[in-house]
TORGUDREN-35976 format. One record per residue (C-alpha): residue in one letter; x, y, z. Coordinates in steps of 0.05 Angstrom, whole numbers, padded with zeros to 5 digits, always signed. Each point is the difference from the previous one (the first is absolute). Example, Ala and Ser with C-alpha at 12.3 -4.5 7.8 and 13.67 -1.06 7.14 Angstrom:
<atoms>
a+00246-00090+00156
s+00027+00069-00013
</atoms>
This chain:
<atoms>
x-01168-02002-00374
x-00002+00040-00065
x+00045-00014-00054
x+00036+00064-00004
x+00028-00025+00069
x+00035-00054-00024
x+00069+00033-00011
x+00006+00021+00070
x-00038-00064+00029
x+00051-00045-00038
x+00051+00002-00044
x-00001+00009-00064
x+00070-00054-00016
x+00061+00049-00019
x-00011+00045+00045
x+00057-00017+00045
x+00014+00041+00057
x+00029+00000+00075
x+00075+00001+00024
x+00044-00045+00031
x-00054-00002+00062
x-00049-00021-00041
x+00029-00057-00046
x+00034-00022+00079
x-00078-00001+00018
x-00027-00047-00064
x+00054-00043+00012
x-00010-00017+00071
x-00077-00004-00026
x+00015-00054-00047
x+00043-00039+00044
x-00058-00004+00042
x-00025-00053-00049
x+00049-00050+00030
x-00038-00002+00066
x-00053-00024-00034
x+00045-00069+00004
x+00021-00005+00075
x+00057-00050+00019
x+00012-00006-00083
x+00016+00071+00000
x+00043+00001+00055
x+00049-00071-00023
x+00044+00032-00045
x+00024+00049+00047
x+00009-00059+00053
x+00035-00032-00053
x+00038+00056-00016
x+00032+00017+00070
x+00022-00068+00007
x+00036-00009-00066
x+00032+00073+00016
x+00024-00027+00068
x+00030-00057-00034
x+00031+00049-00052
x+00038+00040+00057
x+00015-00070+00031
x+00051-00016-00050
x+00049+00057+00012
x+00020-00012+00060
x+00009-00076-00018
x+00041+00023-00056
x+00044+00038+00063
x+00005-00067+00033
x+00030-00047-00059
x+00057+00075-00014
x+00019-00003+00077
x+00003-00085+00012
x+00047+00006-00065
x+00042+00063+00020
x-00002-00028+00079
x+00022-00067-00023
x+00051+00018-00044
x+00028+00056+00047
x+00003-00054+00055
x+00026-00053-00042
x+00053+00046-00016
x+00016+00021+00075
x+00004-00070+00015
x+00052-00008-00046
x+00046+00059+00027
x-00005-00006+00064
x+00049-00054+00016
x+00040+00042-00038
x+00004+00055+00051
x+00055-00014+00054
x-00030-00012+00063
x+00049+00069+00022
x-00049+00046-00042
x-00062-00036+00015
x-00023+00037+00060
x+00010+00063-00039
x-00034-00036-00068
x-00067-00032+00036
x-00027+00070+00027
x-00001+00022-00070
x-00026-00052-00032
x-00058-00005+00048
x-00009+00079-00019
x+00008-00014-00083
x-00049-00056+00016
x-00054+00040+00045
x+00011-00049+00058
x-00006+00005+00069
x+00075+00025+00029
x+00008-00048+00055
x-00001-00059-00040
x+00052-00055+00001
x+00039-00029-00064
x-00036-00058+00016
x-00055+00034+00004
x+00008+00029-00077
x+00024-00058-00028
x-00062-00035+00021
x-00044+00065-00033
x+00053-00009-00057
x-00012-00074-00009
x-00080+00002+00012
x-00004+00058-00056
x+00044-00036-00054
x-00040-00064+00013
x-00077+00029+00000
x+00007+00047-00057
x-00018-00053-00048
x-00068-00023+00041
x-00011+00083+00010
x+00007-00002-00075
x-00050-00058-00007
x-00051+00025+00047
x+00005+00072-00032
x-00013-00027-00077
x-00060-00045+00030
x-00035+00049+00028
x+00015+00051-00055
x-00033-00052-00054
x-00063-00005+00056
x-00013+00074-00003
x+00007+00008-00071
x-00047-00056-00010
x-00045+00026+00050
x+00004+00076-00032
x-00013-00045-00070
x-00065-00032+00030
x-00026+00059+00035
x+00014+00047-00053
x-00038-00046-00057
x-00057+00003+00052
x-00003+00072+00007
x+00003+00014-00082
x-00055-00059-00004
x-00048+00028+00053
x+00015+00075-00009
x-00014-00009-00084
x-00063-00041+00026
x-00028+00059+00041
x+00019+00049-00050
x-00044-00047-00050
x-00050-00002+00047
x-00002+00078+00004
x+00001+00009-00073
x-00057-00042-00012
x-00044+00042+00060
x+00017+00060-00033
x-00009-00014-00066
x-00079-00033+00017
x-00009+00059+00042
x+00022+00052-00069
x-00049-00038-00044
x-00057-00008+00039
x+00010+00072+00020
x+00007+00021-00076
x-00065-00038-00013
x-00038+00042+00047
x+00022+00054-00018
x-00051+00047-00036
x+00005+00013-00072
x+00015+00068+00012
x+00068-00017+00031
x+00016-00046-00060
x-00024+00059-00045
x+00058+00035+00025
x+00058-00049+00008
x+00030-00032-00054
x+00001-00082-00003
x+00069-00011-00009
x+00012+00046+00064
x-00044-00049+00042
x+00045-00061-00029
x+00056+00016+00021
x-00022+00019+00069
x-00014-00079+00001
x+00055-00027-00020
x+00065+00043+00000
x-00020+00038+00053
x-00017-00057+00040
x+00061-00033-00015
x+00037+00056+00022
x-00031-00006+00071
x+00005-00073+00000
x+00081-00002-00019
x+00014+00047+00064
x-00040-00035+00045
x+00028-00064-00028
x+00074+00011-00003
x+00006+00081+00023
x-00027-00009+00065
x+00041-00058+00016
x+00057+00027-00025
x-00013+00060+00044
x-00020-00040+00066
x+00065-00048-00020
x+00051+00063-00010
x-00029+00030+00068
x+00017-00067+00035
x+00069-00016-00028
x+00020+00079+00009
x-00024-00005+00067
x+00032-00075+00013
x+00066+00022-00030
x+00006+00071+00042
x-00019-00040+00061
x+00064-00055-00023
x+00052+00061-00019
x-00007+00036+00073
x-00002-00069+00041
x+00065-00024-00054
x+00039+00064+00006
x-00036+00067+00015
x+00054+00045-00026
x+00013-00029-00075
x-00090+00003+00006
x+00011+00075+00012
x+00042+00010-00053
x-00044-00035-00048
x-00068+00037+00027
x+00008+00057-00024
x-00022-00027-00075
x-00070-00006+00026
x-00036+00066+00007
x+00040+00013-00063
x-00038-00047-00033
x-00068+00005+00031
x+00002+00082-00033
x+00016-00022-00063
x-00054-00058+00001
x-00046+00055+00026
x+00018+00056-00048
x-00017-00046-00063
x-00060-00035+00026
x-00025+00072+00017
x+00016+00017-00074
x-00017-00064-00026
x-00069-00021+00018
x-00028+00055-00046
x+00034-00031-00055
x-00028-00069+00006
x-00073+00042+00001
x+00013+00026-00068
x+00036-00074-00026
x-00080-00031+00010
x-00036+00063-00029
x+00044-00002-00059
x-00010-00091-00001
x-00082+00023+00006
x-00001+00050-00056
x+00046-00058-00050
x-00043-00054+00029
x-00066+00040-00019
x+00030+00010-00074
x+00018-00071-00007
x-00069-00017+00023
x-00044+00049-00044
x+00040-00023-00058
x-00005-00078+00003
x-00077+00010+00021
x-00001+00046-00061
x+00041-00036-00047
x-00054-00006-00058
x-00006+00078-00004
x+00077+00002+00006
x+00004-00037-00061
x-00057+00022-00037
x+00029+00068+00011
x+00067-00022-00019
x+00022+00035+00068
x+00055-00053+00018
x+00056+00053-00011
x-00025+00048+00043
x-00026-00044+00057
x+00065-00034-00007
x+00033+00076+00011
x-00047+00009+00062
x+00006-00059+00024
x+00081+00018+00003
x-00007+00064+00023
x-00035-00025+00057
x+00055-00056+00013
x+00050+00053-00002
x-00027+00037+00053
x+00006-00062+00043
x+00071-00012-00026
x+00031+00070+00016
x-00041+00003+00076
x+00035-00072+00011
x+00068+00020-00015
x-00007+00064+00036
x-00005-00038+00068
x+00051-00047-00034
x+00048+00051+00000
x-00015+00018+00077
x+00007-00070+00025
x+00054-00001-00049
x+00034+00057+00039
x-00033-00029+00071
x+00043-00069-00001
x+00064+00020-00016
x+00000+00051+00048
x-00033-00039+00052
x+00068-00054-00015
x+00045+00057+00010
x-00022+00013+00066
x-00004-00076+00016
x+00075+00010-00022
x+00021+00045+00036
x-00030-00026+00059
x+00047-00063-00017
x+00052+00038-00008
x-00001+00032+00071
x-00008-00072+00029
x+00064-00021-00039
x+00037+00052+00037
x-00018-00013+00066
x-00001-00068-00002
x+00067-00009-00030
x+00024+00048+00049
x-00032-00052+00059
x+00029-00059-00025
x+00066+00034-00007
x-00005+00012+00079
x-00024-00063+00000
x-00065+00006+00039
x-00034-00021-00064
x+00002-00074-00023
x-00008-00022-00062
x-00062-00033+00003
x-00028+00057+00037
x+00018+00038-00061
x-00035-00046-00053
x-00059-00008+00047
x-00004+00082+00000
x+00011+00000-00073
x-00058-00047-00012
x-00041+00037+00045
x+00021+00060-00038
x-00029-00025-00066
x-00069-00011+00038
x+00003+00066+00017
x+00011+00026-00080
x-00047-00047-00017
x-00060+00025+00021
x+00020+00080-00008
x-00005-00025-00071
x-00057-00035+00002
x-00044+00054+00019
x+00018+00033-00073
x-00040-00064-00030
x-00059+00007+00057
x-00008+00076-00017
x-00010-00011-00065
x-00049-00050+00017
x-00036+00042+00053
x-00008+00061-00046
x-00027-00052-00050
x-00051-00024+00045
x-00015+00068+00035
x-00017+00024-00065
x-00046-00065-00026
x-00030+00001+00060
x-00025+00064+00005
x-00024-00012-00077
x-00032-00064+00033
x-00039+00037+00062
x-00021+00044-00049
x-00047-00043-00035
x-00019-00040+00064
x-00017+00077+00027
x-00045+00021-00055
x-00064+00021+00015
x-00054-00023-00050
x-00051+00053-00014
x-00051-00054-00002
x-00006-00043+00057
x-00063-00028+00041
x-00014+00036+00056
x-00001-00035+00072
x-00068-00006+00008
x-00016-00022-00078
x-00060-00044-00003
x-00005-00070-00051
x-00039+00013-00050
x-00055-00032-00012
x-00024-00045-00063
x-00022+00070-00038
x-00059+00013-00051
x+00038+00046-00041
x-00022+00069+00026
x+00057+00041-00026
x-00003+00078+00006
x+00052+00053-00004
x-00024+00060+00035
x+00039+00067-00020
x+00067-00045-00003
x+00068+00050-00021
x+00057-00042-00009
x+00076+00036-00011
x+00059-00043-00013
x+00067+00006+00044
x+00041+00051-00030
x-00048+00014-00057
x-00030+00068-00021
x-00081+00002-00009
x-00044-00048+00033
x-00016-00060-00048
x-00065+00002+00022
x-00043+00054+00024
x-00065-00004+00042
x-00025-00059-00040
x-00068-00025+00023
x-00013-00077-00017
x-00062-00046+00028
x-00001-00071-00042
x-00061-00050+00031
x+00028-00074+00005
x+00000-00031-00071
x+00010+00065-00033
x+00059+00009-00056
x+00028+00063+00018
x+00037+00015-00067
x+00054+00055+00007
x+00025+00032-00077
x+00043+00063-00012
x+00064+00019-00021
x+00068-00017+00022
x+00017+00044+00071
x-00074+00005+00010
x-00005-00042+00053
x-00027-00070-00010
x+00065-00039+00024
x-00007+00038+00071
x-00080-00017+00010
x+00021-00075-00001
x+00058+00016+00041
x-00043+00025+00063
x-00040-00054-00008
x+00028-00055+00031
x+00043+00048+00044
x+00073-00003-00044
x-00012+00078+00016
x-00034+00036+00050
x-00044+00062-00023
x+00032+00067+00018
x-00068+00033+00010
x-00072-00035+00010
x-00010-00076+00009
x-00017-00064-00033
x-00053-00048+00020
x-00013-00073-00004
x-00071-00025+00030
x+00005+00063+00042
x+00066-00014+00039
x+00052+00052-00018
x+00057-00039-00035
x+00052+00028+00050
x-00044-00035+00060
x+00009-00070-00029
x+00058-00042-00008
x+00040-00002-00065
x+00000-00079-00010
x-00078-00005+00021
x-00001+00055-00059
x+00037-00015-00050
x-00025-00072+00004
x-00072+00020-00021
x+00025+00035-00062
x+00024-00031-00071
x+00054+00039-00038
x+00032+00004-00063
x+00044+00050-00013
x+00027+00028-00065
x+00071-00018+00010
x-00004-00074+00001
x+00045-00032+00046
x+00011-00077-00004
x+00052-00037+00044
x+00042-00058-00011
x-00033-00061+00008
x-00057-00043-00039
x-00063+00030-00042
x-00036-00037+00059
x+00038+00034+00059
x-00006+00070-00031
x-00078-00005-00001
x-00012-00025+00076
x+00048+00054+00011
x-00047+00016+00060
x-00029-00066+00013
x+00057-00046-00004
x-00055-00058+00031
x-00043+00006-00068
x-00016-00061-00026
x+00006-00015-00082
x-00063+00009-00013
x-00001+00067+00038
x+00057+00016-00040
x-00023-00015-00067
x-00070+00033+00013
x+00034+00074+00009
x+00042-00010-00054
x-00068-00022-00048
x-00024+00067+00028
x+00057+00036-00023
x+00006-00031-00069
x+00059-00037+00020
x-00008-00084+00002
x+00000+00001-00074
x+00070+00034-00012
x+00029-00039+00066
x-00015-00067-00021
x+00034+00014-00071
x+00068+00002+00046
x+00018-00075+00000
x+00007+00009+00078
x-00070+00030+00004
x-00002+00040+00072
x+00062-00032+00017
x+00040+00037-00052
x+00055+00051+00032
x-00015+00078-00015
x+00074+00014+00003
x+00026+00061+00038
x-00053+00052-00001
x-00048-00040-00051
x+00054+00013-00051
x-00031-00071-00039
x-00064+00036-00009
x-00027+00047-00042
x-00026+00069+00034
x-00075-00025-00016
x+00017-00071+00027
x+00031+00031+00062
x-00065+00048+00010
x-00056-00057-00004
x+00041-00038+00051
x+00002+00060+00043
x-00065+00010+00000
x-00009-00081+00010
x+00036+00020+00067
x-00044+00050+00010
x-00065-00041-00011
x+00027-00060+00040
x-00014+00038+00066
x-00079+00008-00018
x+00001+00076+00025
x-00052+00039+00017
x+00030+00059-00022
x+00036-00005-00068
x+00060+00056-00026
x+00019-00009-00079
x+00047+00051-00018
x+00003+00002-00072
x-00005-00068+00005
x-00008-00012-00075
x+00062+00048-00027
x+00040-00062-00022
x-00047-00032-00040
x-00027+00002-00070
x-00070+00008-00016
x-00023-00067-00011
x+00033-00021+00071
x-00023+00061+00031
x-00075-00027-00018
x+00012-00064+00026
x+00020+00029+00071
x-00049+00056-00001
x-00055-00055-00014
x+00035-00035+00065
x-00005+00066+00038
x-00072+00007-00015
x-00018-00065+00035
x+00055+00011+00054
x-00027+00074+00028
x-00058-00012+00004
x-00020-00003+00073
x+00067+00032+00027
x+00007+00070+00000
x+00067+00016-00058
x+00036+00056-00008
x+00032-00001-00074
x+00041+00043-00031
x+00022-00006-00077
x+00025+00042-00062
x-00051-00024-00050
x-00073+00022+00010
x-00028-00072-00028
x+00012-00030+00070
x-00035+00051+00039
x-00060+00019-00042
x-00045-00060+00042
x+00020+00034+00064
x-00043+00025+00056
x+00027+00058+00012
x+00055+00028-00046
x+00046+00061+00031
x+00038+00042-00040
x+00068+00029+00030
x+00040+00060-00022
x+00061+00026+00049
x-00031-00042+00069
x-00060+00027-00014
x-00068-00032-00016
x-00029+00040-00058
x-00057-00049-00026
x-00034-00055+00026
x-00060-00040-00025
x-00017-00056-00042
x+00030-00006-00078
x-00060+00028-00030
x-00011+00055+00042
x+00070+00026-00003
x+00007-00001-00075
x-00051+00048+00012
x+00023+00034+00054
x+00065-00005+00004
x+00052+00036-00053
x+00060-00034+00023
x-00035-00065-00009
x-00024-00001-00064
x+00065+00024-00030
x+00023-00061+00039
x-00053-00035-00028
x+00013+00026-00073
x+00070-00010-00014
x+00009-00064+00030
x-00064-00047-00026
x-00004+00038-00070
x+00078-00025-00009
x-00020-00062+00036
x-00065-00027-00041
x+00044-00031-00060
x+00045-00057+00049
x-00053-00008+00050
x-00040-00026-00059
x+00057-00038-00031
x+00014-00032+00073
x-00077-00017+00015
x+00005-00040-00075
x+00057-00041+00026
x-00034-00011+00063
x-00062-00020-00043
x+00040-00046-00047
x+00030-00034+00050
</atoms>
């Protein structure tokens, strides 16, 4: 796939895109991550439904403890009047007491004074039985609860964790021309905020939402089996509701889009700043960093109280609805129990029930905000995990074999995505193993992107590359890149030990292994001047180090490997003459037999090469040995001229210190 493809193929991060349909569509594709985990996946939903059934359970115990009382007192107080009543007004009395009471009509006064007697005497065991199993539920909604945060956090966890391997091992194979075009700090946050984004929702949103579904659906199932016409007054609050919740997640989920792109851009200044602190400083650029770095932070400030201010205007409204709902209940239940075909422990029971059915109309103002949230991280997330690398191997890609070091470029052209002219331009190259292939010219003209194609960081856009004869495009990257030694000019340590940073990639070297490449490189003497010696910590980014110190153990890392094929960029920029002799001396010893490739600013390291090429705007203007092209070549002996005339006086000075000592 050619580079230029990549934008289409991929995703270049910030480039956020879709509609409700969409983010609905990367949501349901990341909560296909929890499958991955079976019967764990599925417990906190089991637990869930049963501490929601135990939730609606207590209502309706709470109706039994208002009606033993109000019974028991009502026929405590019967009990008393009725011997009261002269036995001349009974028979008119009884048939509308057994009517008051909701009794059969043909009953006897025995008959109610035995009801009377038996409701007076139970209602303290009703009350009993009724706080019992009120304190069982709520312990069991307790339990079951706890085990549905525990196990729905866990799976969220687990989810997390998937996605954010999956990010960096995607980022890592990426090919340098998507990293060319995406900013570091955009990448964090797509592992970590982002992430956590997705992770909170299905964590806590998507319980929530599963939980509010259940009780709604519980509680509407309890108000029309209670006492369907106070349920019909109160219905009418939910399609009410559901617009509004629609109408701002519609308008919402955009929002939440633009909260992480404005998070990525202050991330990626907060980044570029602490990894560039020393040229902040040396610059005395504090002030102004400090001003982007607010400006940036602002952004994110105003976005967040934007949606503030909706949700702001969401909830209260969404309570005045819930309200007014109430309010209609109030009305016709009042006017029930006045006719008194409403107890009161119906009443509370509906009132409870009532309150589940607010409760989760304003929940789903929390679980919008967390949807859109997620919706919006993880479309960032699918993003990355969507990319197309430009550089990939192809299905049928071959090992490569142990290689002699046959390296030819045959009419290579070689454009960078989004750039203007080709870097390169039909360069011809044909280096015999053991050759040093040494590549000089200006800045722009092209040496960087030679020993970029290389070992395949780019792919050319035009003509191909060669290794032994196999086409680098038919043979796998590792079986590639593992045959080829490289130090590049921007020397990049990690955290860790001297020793760790030079079996970079052969973490099974032994000591001696180790301390042999870093001879090579001019290195042992310095390291064992630390009073760790290769145990002694580079500190973030080799910040302990000097930039020569840091160099030499690169190209320790480099030499560790034994490659057949060696890449020195500028290898030597960091150092000062005398060390520069010492690892040029190294060099010497080290190419021999393996076919390099070595580019460098000062025409001292290069003058021993086999063939020397000189570059100017991609193109290969001169090529030959040093003698013949400070005949031949113009651009080379000005080269030449200004830089070992200037030279002479401290290479002179350094080879007398090297001599003295």
């Amino acid at each position: 796939m050619n580079q230029s493809n990549i934008s289409r193929a991929g995703g270049r991060p910030g480039s956020m895109g879709g509609g409700p349909k969409v983010q609905r569509e990367t949501i349901w594709r990341a909560l296909q991550y929890l499958t991955r985990y079976r019967i764990q996946a599925v417990l906190p939903y089991l637990f869930l439904l049963i501490a929601t059934l135990s939730q609606l359970a207590v209502p309706r115990m709470v109706r039994n403890v208002i009606d033993a009382v109000t019974n028991g007192v009502t026929a405590k107080a019967l009990l008393d009047k009725l011997p009261a009543i002269p036995a001349l007004f009974m028979s008119q009395a009884l048939p509308k007491i057994l009517d008051f009471l909701k009794l059969p009509s043909d009953w006897t006064l025995d008959q109610l004074n035995t009801h009377l007697h038996s409701q007076a005497d139970g209602a303290p065991n009703a009350i009993l039985t009724a706080g019992i199993a009120i304190v069982v539920f709520a312990a069991l909604r307790g339990l079951f609860a706890f085990l549905q945060t525990f196990w729905g956090e866990r799976n969220s966890q687990s989810v997390a964790f998937d996605l954010r391997n999956e990010l960096y091992a995607k980022i890592q194979r990426l090919s340098f021309s998507y990293h060319d075009q995406n900013q570091t700090g955009q990448l964090m946050i797509r592992a970590t905020d982002d992430v956590e984004k997705v992770r909170l929702f299905l964590g806590q949103g998507l319980l929530q939402l599963v939980g509010a579904i259940v009780l709604l659906t519980g509680t509407l199932i309890l108000l029309f089996t209670t006492n369907s016409q106070l349920a019909w007054s109160a219905l009418w609050i939910l399609p009410v509701a559901l617009i509004l919740f629609m109408i701002f997640g519609i308008v919402t989920q955009p929002l939440f889009a633009k909260v992480q792109q404005k998070l990525s851009k202050l991330n990626t200044v907060l980044q570029e700043n602490v990894a560039g602190i020393k040229v902040v400083k040396a610059f005395t650029r504090e002030r102004s960093e400090q001003v982007k770095f607010r400006d940036a932070a602002n952004e994110v400030m105003d976005q967040q109280i934007f949606i503030s201010r909706l949700f702001t205007f969401l909830f209260p409204l969404t309570f005045l609805v819930a309200n007014l709902g109430q309010a209609s209940v109030l009305y016709v239940g009042g006017q029930e129990i006045i006719r008194g075909t409403l107890t009161l422990g119906e009443w509370q029971e509906f009132s409870l029930y009532l309150i589940y059915l607010f409760f989760p109309i304003a929940q789903f103002g929390f679980i919008i905000t967390q949807f859109g949230q997620a919706a919006a991280s993880a479309q960032r997330i699918f993003e990355i995990l969507d990319a197309k690398s430009d550089v990939t191997d192809k299905p049928e890609a071959i090992t490569l074999p142990p290689v002699e070091g046959h390296v030819k470029f045959e009419n290579v052209t070689f454009r960078y995505v989004g750039g203007g002219a080709p870097a390169l331009q039909g360069v011809n190259i044909e280096a015999a193993p053991g050759e040093t292939i040494a590549l000089l010219g200006a800045t722009g003209s092209g040496k960087t992107s030679i020993i970029n194609l290389l070992p395949r960081f780019y792919d050319p856009s035009e003509g191909r590359i060669t290794i032994d004869g196999h086409d680098l495009r038919d043979v796998t990257l590792d079986s590639l890149r593992s045959q080829i030694g490289i130090v590049l000019q921007e020397t990049t340590l990690f955290s860790g030990t001297i020793r760790d940073n030079i079996a970079f990639g052969k973490p099974d070297a032994t000591q001696e292994e180790v301390e042999e490449a870093a001879r090579a490189a001019a290195a042992h003497e310095f390291i064992l001047e630390f009073p760790e010696g290769y145990n002694t910590p580079v500190g973030e980014r080799g910040a302990t180090l000097s930039g020569g110190q840091k160099q030499r153990i690169a190209i320790a890392r480099a030499l560790l490997l034994s490659p057949r094929i060696l890449v020195l960029d500028d290898s030597t920029s960091a150092v000062d003459f005398a060390t520069e002799m010492h690892i040029r001396d190294a060099l010497d010893k080290l190419m021999k037999g393996r076919t390099s490739f070595v580019i460098a600013q000062r025409i001292s390291t290069v003058m021993n090469a086999d063939q020397i090429l000189v570059l100017d705007k991609g193109k290969v203007v001169a090529h030959g040995k040093h003698a013949d092209l400070l005949e031949e070549s113009e651009i080379y002996a000005e080269i030449y001229t200004s830089q070992l005339i200037g030279d002479d006086a401290q290479h002179s000075e350094a080879e007398t210190r090297i001599v003295a000592s």
